[in-house]
Residue frames as qw, qx, qy, qz and C-alpha x, y, z in Angstrom:
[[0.476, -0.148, -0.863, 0.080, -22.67, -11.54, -12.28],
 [0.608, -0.710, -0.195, -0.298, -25.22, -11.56, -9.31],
 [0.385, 0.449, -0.575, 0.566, -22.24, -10.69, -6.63],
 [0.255, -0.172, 0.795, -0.522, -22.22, -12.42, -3.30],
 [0.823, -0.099, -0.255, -0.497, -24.76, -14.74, -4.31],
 [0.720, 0.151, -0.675, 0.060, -23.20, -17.36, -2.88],
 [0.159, 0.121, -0.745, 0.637, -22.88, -16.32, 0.31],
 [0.520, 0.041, 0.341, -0.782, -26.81, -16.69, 0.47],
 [0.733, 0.105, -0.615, -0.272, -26.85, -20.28, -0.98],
 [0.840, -0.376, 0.200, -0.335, -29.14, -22.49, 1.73],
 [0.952, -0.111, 0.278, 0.065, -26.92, -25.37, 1.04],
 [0.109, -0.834, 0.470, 0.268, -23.29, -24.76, 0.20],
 [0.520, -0.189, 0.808, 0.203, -22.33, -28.51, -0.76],
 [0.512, 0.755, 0.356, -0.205, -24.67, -27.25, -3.75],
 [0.166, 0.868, -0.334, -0.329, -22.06, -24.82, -4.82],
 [0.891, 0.140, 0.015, 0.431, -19.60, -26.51, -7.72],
 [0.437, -0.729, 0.044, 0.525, -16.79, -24.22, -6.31],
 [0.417, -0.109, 0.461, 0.776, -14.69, -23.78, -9.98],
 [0.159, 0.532, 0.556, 0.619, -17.68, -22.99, -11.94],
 [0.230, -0.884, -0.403, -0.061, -19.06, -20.69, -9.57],
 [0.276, -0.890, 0.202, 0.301, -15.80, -18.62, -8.43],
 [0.838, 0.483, -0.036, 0.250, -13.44, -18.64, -11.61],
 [0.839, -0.190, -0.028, 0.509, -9.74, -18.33, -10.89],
 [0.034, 0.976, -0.015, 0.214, -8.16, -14.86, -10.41],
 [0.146, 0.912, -0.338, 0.179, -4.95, -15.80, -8.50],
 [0.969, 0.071, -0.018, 0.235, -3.82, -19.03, -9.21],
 [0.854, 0.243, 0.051, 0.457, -0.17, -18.73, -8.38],
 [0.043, -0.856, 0.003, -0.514, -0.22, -14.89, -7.50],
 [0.332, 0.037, -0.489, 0.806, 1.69, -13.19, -4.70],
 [0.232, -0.842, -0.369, -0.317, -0.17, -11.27, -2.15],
 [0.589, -0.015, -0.304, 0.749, 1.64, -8.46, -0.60],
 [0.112, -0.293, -0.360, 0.879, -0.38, -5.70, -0.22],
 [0.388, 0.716, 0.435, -0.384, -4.05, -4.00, -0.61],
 [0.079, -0.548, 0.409, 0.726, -2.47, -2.11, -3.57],
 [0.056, 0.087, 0.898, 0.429, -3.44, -5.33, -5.99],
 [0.117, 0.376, 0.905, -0.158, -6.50, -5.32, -5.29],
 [0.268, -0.050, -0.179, -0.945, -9.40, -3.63, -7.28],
 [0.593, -0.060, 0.248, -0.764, -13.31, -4.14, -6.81],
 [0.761, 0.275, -0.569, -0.147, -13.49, -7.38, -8.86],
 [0.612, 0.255, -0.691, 0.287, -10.86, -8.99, -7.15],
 [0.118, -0.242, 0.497, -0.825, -12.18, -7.61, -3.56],
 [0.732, 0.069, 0.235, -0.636, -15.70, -8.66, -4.14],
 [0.911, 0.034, -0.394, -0.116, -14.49, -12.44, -5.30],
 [0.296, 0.125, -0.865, 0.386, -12.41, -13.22, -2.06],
 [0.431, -0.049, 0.419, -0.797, -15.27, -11.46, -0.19],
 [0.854, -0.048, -0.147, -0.497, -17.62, -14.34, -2.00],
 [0.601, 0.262, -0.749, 0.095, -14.70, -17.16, -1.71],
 [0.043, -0.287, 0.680, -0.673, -14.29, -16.04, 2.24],
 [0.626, -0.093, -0.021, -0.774, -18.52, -16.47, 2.22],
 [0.843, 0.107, -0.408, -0.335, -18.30, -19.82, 1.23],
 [0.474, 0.206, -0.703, 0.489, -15.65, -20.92, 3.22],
 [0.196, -0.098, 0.575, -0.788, -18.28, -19.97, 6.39],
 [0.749, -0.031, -0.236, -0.619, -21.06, -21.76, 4.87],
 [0.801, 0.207, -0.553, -0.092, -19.31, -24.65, 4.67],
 [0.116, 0.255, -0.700, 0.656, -17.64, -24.46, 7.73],
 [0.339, -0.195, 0.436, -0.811, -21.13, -23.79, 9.65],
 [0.600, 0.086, -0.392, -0.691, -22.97, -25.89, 7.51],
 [0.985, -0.099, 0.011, -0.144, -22.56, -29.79, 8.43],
 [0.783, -0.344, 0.501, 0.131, -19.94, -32.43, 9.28],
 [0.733, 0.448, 0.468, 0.206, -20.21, -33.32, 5.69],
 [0.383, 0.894, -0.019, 0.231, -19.19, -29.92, 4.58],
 [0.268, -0.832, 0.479, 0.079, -16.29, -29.66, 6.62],
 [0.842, -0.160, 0.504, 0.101, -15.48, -32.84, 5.22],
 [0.677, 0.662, 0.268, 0.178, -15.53, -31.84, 1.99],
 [0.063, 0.947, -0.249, 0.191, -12.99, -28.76, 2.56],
 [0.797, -0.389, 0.460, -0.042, -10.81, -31.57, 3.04],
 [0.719, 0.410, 0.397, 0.397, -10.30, -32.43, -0.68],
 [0.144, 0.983, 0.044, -0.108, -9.89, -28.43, -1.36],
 [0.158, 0.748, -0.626, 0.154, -5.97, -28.12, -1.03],
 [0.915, -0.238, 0.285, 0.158, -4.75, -32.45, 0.11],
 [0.917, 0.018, 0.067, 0.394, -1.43, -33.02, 0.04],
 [0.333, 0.748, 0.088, 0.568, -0.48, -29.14, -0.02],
 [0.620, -0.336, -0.264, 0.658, 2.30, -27.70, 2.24],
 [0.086, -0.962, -0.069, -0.250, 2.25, -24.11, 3.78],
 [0.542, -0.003, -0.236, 0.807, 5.42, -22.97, 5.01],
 [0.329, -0.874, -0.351, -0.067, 4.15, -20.73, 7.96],
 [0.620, 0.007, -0.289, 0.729, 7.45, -18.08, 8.64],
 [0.244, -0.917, -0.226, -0.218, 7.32, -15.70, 11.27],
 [0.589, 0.323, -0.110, 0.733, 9.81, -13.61, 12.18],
 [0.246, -0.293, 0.272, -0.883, 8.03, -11.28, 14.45],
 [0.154, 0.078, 0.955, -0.240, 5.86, -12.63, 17.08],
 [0.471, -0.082, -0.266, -0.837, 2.13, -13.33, 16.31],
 [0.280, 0.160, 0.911, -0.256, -0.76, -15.65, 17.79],
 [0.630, 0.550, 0.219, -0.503, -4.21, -14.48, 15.70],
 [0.146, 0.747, -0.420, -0.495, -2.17, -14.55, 12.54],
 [0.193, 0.488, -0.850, -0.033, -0.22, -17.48, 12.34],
 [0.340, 0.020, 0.879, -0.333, -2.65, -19.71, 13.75],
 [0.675, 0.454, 0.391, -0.431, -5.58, -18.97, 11.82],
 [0.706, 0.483, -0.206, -0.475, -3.37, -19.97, 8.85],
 [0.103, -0.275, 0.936, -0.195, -2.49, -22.91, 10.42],
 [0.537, 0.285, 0.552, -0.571, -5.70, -23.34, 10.85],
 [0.451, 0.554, -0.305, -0.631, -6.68, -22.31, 7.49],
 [0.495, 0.437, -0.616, -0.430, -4.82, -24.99, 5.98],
 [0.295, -0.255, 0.854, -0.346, -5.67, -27.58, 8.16],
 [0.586, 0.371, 0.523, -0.495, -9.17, -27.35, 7.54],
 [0.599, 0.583, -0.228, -0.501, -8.55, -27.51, 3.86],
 [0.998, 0.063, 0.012, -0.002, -6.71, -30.76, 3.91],
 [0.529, 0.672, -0.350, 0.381, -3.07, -29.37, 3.84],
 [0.629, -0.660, -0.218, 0.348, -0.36, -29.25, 6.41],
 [0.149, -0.985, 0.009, -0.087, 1.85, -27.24, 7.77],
 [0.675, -0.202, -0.214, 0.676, 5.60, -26.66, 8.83],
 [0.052, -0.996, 0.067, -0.031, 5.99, -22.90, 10.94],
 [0.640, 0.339, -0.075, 0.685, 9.50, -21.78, 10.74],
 [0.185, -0.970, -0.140, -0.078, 9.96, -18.66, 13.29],
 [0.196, 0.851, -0.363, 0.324, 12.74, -16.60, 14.44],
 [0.592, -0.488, 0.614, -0.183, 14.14, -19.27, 17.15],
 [0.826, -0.074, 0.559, 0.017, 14.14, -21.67, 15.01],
 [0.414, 0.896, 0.123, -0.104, 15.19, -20.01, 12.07],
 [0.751, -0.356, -0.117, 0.544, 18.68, -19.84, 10.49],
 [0.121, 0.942, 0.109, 0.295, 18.52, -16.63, 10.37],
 [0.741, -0.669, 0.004, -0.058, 19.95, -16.67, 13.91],
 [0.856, -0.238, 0.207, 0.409, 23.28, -17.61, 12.04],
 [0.013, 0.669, -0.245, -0.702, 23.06, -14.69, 9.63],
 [0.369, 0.278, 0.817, 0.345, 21.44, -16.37, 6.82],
 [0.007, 0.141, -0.118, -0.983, 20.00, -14.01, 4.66],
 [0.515, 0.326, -0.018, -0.793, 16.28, -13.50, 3.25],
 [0.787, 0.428, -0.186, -0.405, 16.11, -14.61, 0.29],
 [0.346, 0.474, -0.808, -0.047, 18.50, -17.26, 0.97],
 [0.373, 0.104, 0.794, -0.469, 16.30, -18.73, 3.67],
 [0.557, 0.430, 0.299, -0.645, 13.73, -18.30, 1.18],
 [0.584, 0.492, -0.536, -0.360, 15.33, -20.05, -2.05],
 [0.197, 0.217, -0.953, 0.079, 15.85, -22.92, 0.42],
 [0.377, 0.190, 0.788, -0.448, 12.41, -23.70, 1.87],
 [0.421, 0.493, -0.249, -0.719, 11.12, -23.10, -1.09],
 [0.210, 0.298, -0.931, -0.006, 12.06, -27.05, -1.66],
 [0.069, -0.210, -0.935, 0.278, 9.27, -27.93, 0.84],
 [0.194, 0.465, 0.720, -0.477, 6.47, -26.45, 0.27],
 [0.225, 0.492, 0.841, 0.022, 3.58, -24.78, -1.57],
 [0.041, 0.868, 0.159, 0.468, 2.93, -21.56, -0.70],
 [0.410, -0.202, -0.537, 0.709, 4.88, -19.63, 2.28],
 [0.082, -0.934, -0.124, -0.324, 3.35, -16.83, 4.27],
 [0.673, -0.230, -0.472, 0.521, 5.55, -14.64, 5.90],
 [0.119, -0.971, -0.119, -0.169, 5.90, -12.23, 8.15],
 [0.501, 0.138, -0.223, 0.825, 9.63, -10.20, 8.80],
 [0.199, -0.755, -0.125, 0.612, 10.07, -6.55, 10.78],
 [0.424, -0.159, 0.466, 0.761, 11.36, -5.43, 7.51],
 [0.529, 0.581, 0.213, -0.581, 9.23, -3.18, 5.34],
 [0.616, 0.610, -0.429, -0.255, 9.41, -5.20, 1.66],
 [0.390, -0.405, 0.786, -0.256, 10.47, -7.89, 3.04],
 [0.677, 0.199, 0.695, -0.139, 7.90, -10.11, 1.46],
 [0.661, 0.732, -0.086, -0.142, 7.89, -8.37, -2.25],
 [0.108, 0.791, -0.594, -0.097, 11.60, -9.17, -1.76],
 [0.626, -0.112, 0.760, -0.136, 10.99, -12.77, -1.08],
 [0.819, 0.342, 0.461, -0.024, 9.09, -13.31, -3.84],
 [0.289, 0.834, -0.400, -0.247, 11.43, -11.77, -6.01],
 [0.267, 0.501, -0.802, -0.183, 13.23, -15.27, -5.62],
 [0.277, 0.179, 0.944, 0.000, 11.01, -18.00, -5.63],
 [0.364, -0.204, -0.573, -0.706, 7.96, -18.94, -8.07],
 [0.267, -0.472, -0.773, 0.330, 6.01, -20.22, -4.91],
 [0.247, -0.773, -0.315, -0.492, 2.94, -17.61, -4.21],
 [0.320, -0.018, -0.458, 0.829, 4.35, -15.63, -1.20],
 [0.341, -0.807, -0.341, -0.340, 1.02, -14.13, 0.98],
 [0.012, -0.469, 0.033, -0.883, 2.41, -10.95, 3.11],
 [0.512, -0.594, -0.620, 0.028, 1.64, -11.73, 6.69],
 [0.350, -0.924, -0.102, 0.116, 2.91, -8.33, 7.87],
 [0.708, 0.293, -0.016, 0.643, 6.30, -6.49, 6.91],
 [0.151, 0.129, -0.211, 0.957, 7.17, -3.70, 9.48],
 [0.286, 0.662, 0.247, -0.647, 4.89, -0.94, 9.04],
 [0.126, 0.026, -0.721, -0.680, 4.46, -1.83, 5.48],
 [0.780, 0.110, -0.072, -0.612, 1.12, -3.58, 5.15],
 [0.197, -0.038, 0.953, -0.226, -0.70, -6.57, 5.92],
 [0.454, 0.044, -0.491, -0.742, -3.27, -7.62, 2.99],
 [0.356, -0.248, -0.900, -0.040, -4.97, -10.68, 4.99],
 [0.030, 0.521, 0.734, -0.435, -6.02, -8.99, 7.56],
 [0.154, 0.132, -0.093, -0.975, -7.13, -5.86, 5.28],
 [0.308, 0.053, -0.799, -0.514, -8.59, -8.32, 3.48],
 [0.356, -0.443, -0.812, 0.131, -10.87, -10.51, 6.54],
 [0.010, -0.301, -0.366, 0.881, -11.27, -6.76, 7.72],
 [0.284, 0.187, -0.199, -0.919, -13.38, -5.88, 4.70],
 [0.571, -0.296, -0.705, -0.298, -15.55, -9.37, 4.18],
 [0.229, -0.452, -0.813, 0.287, -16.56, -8.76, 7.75],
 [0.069, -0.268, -0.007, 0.961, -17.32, -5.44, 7.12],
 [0.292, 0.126, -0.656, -0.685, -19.43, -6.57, 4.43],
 [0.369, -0.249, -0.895, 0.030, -21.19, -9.51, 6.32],
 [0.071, -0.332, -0.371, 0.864, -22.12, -6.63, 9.01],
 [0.006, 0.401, -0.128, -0.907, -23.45, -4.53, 6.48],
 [0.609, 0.379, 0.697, -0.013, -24.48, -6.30, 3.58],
 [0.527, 0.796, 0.100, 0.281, -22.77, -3.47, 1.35],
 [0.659, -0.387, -0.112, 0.636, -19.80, -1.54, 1.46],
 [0.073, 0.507, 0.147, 0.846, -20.39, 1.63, -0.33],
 [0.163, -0.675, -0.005, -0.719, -21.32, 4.96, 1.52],
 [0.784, -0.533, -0.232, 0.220, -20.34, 3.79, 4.95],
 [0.103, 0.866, -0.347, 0.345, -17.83, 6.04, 6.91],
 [0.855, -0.317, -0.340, 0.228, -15.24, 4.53, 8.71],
 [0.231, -0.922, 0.143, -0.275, -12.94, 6.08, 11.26],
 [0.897, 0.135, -0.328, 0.264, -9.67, 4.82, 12.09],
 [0.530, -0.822, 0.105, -0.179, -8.43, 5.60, 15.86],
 [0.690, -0.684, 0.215, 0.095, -4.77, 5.48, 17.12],
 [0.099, -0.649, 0.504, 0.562, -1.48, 4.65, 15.59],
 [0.759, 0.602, 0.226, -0.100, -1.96, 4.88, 12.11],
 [0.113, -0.740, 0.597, 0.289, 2.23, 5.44, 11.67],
 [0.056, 0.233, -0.963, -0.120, 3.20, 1.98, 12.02],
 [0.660, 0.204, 0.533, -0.488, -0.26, 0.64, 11.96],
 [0.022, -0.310, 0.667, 0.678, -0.17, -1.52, 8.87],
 [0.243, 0.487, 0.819, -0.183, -3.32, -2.72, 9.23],
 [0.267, 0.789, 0.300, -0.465, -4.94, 0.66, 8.49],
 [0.167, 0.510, -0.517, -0.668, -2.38, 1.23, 5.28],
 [0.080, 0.025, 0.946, 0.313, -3.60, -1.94, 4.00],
 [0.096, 0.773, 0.587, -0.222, -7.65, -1.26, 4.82],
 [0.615, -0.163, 0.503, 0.585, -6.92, 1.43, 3.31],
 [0.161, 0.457, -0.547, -0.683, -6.07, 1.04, 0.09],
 [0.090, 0.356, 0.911, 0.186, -8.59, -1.70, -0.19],
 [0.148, 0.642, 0.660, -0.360, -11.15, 0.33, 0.90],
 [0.023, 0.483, -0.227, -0.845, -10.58, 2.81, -2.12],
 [0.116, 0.242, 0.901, 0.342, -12.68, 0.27, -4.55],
 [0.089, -0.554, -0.827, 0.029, -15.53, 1.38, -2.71],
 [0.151, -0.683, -0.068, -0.711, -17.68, 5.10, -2.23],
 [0.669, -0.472, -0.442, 0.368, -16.72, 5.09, 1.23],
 [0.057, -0.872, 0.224, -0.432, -15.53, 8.35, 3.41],
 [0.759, -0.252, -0.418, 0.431, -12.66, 7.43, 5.79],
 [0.279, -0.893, 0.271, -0.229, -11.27, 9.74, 9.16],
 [0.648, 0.291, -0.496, 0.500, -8.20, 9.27, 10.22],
 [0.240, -0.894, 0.095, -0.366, -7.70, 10.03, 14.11],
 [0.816, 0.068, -0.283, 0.500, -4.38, 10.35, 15.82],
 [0.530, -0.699, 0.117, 0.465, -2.02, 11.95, 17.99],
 [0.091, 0.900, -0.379, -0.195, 0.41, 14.37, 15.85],
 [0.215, -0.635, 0.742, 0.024, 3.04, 11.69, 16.36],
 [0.379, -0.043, 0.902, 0.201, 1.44, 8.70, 15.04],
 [0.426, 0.578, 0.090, -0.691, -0.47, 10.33, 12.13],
 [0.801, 0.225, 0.520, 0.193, -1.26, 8.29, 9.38],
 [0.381, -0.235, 0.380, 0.809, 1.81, 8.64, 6.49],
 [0.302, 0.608, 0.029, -0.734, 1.69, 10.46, 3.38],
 [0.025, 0.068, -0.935, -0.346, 1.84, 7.70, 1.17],
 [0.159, 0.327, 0.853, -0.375, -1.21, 6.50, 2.57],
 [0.176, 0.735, 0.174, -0.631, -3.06, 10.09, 2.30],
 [0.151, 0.466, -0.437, -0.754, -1.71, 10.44, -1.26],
 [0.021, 0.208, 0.947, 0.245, -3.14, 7.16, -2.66],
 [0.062, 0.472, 0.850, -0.224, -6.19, 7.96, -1.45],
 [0.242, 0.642, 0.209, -0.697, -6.24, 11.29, -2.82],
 [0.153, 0.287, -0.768, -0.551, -4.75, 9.62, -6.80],
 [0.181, -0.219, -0.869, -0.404, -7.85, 7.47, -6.63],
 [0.429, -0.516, -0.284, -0.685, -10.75, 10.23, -5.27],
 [0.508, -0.532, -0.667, 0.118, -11.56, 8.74, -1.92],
 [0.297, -0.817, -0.003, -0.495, -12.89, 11.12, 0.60],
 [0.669, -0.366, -0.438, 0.476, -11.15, 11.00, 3.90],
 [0.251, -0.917, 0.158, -0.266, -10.65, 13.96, 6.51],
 [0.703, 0.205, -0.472, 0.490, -7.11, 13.61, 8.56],
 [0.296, -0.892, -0.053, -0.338, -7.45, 14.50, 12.39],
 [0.562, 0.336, -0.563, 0.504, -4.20, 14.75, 14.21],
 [0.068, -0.281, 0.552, -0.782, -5.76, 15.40, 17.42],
 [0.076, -0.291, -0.932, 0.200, -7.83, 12.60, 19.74],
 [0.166, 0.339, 0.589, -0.714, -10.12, 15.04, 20.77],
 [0.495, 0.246, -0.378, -0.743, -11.78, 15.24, 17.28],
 [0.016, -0.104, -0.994, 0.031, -12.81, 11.57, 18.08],
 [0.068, 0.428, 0.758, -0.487, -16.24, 12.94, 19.28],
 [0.386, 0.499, -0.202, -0.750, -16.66, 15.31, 16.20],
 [0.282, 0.220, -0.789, -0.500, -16.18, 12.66, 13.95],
 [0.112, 0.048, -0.984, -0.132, -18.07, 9.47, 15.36],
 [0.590, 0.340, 0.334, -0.652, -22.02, 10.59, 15.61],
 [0.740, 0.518, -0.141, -0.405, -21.66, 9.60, 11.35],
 [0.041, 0.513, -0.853, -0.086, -19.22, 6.81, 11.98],
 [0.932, 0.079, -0.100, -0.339, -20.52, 3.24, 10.88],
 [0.896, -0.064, -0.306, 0.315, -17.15, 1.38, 11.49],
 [0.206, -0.933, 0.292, -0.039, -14.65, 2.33, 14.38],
 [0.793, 0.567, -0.190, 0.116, -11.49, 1.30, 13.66],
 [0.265, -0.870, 0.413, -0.054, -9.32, 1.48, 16.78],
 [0.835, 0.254, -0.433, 0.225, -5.58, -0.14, 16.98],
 [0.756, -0.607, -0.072, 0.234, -3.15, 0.07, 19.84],
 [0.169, 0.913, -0.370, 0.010, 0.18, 1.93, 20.34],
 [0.990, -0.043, -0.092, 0.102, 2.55, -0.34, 19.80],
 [0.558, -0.775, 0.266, 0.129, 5.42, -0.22, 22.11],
 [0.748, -0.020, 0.451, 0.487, 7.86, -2.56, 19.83],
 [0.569, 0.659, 0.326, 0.369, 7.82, 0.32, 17.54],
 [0.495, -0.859, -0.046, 0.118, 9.23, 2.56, 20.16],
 [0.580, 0.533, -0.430, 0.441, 13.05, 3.62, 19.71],
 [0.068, 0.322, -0.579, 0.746, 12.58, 4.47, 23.63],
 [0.281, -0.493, -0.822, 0.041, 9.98, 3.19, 26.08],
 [0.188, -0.295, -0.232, 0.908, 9.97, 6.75, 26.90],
 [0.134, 0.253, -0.340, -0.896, 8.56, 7.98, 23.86],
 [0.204, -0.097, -0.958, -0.179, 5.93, 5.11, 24.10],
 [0.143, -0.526, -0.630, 0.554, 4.60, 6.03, 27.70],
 [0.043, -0.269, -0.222, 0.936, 3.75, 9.64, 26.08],
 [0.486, -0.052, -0.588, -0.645, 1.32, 8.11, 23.32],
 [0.382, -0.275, -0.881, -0.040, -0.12, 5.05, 25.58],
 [0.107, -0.492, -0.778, 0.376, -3.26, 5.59, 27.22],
 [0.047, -0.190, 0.070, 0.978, -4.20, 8.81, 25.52],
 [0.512, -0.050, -0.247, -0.821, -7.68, 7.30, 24.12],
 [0.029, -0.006, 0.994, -0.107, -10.04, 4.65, 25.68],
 [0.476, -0.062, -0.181, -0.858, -13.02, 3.56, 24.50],
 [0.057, -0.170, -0.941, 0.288, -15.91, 1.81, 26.12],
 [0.101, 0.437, 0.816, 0.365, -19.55, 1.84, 26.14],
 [0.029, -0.845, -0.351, 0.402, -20.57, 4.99, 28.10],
 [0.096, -0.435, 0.361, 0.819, -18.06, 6.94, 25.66],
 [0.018, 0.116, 0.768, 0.630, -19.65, 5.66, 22.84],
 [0.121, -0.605, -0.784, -0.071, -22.92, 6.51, 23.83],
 [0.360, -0.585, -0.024, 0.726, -21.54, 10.07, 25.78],
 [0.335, -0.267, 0.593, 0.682, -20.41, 10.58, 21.68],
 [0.366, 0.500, -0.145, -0.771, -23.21, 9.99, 19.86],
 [0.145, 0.285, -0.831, -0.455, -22.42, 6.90, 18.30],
 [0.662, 0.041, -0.318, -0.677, -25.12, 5.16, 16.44],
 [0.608, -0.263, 0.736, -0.139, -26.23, 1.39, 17.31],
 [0.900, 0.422, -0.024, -0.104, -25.75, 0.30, 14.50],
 [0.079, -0.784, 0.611, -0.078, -21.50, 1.20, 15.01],
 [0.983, -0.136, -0.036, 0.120, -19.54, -1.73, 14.74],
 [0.239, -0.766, 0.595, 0.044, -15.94, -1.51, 16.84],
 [0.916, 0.359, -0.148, 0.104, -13.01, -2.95, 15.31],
 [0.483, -0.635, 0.594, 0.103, -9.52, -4.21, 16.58],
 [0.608, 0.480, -0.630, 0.049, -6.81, -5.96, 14.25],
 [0.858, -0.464, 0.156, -0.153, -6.04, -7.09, 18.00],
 [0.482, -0.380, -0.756, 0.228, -4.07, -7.73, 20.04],
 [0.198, -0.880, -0.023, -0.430, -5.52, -4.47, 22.26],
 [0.441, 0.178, -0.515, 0.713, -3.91, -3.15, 25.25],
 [0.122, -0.357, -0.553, 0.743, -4.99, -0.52, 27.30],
 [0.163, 0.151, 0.005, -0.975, -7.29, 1.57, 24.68],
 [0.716, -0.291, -0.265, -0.576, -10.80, -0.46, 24.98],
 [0.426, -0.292, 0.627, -0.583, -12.29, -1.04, 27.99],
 [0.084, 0.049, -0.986, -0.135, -12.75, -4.79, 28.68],
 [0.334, 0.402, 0.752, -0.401, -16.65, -4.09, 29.35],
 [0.515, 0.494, -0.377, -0.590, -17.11, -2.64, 25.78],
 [0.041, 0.258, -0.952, -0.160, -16.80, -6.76, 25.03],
 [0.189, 0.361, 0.841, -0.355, -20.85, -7.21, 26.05],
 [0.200, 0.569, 0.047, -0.796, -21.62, -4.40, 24.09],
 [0.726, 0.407, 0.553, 0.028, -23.53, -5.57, 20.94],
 [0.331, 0.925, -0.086, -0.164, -21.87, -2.88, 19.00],
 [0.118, -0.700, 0.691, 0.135, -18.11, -4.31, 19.34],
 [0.910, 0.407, -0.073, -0.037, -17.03, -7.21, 16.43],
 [0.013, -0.734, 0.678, 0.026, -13.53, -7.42, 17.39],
 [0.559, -0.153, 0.814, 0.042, -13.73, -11.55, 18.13],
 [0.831, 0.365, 0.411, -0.088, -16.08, -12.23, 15.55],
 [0.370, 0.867, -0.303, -0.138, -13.29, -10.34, 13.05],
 [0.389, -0.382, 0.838, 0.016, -10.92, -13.08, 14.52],
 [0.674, -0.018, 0.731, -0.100, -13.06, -15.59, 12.86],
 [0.546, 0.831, -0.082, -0.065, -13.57, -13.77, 9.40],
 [0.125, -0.743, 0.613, 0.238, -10.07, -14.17, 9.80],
 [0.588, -0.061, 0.795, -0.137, -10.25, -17.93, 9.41],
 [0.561, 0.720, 0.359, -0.195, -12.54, -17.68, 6.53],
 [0.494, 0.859, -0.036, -0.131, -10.66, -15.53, 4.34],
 [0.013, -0.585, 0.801, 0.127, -7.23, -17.41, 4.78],
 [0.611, 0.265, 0.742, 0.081, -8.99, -20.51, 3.74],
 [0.397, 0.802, 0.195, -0.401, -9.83, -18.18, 0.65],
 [0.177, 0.908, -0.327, -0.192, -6.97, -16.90, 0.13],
 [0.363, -0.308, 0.865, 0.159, -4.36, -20.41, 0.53],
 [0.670, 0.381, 0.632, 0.083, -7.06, -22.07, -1.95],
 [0.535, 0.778, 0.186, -0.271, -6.88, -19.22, -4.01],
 [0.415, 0.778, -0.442, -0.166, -3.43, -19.22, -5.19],
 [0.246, -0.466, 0.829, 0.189, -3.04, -22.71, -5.15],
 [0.742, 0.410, 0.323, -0.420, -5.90, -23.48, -7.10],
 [0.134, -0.297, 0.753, 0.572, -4.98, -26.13, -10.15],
 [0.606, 0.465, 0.645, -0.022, -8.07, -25.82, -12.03]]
């Protein structure tokens, strides 16, 4: 098929949505980049497309994305905190015509010592699809282990987090307009970063070269590293920041994340990782880095980009917020789709 056509159709309300994207995961779990092969990468990346047409398009189209998922119920559970996340698939399903009930750790009876999958064989009763997110790695493959309800993997530990891998690579794509031979570089903690295990292992579909830079201590795992070496992808692994400036003259995406303190066993052992890289536009320019460079952030950031790198035409961190939007409208239509 002509791939991504659609995201270059003048008039979206044009598009008959079934005949043009056929069904791939009615009913499916999503738990982690792993599923996901080039096919199945390059039809959310058109689904997400459409879902921004329509959005941008008219009144009328947003109306329409109204009929998409009516009368369908998300069951939003979070267990760890989150504001980008959890909102945009609030959002998500809003805009499609569905609603919502969130379910979080305060309100949760977890609180009484209710287990998992018993929380999870009882909401199951109300709703559609759940996403959740736990501290637990597996956490969500263990959910669905007891309900037929499509279970979408909003973040499990340091395990992986397939939505955002997922809204990471259609903007990547929208940038770009391709996603082969692009190098991407991935900056800070790549331990417990599950973002970057999930990006990834998506990003193995594609002829892509990936860098890894870190601190010693938050070096991305060997899981990670081994996938990527069982399915060919090029990637270099620098355990020391200061290779930041070797690597990012041929970098086309920068990838930075944040040290995240909640992963800390001591706040000690936090302080000796935080503040060790900041970027901002004189570095990036100091470096080498092309203007074409687009900076990424899963977000939320802390202390390692400077807040005047935000003017800088080269940094895509918000607009990646809104890809976000997009591709969880994608994804909630996609596995509840009943054509």
């Amino acid at each position: 098929r002509n791939k991504y056509s659609s995201s270059n159709n003048s008039n979206p309300l044009e598009v008959n949505y079934n005949e043009t994207f056929p069904s791939i995961f009615k009913n499916k779990d999503v738990l982690g980049g792993y599923q996901f092969d080039r096919d199945s990468i390059e039809h959310f990346i058109d689904t997400a497309l459409h879902m921004k047409a329509m959005n941008e398009h008219s009144r009328e189209a947003r109306l329409k994305l109204l009929d998409y998922d009516k009368g369908r119920v998300l069951l939003n559970v979070f267990m760890e905190p989150s504001t980008r996340t959890s909102s945009s698939f609030q959002t998500a399903m809003t805009k499609l015509g569905g609603s919502v009930i969130n379910l979080n750790s305060d309100t949760s009876s977890a609180k009484k010592g209710e287990t998992l999958t018993d929380t999870i064989k009882t909401i199951e009763n109300y709703a559609d699809v759940i996403v959740l997110r736990h501290p637990e790695v597996g956490a969500a493959k263990e959910a669905a282990s007891v309900t037929d309800l499509p279970i979408i993997n909003a973040g499990d530990g340091q395990g992986e987090h397939p939505s955002q891998s997922l809204l990471d690579t259609v903007c990547i794509y929208d940038q770009f307009k391709h996603l082969d031979n692009l190098t991407i570089t991935m900056v800070g903690d790549l331990k417990f970063g599950r973002t970057v295990h999930s990006l990834a292992n998506i990003l193995t579909n594609f002829n892509v070269k990936i860098n890894f830079v870190s601190s010693p201590t938050l070096a991305i795992p060997e899981k990670v590293t081994e996938y990527l070496q069982d399915k060919n992808t090029e990637f270099k692994d620098y355990q020391d920041l200061n290779h930041l400036k070797t690597v990012l003259p041929e970098t086309d995406v920068l990838y930075m994340t944040r040290v995240q303190q909640e992963r800390f066993s001591t706040r000690e052992e936090y302080l000796k990782e935080k503040g060790l890289y900041v970027v901002g536009p004189q570095m990036l320019d100091d470096f080498g880095a092309k203007k074409s460079l687009k900076v990424m952030h899963p977000l939320p950031r802390v202390d390692e980009m400077l807040p005047e790198l935000d003017d800088d035409p080269r940094a895509c961190y918000f607009q990646q917020v809104r890809y976000g939007l997009y591709t969880r409208m994608a994804i909630l239509h996609e596995v509840l789709r009943d054509d």
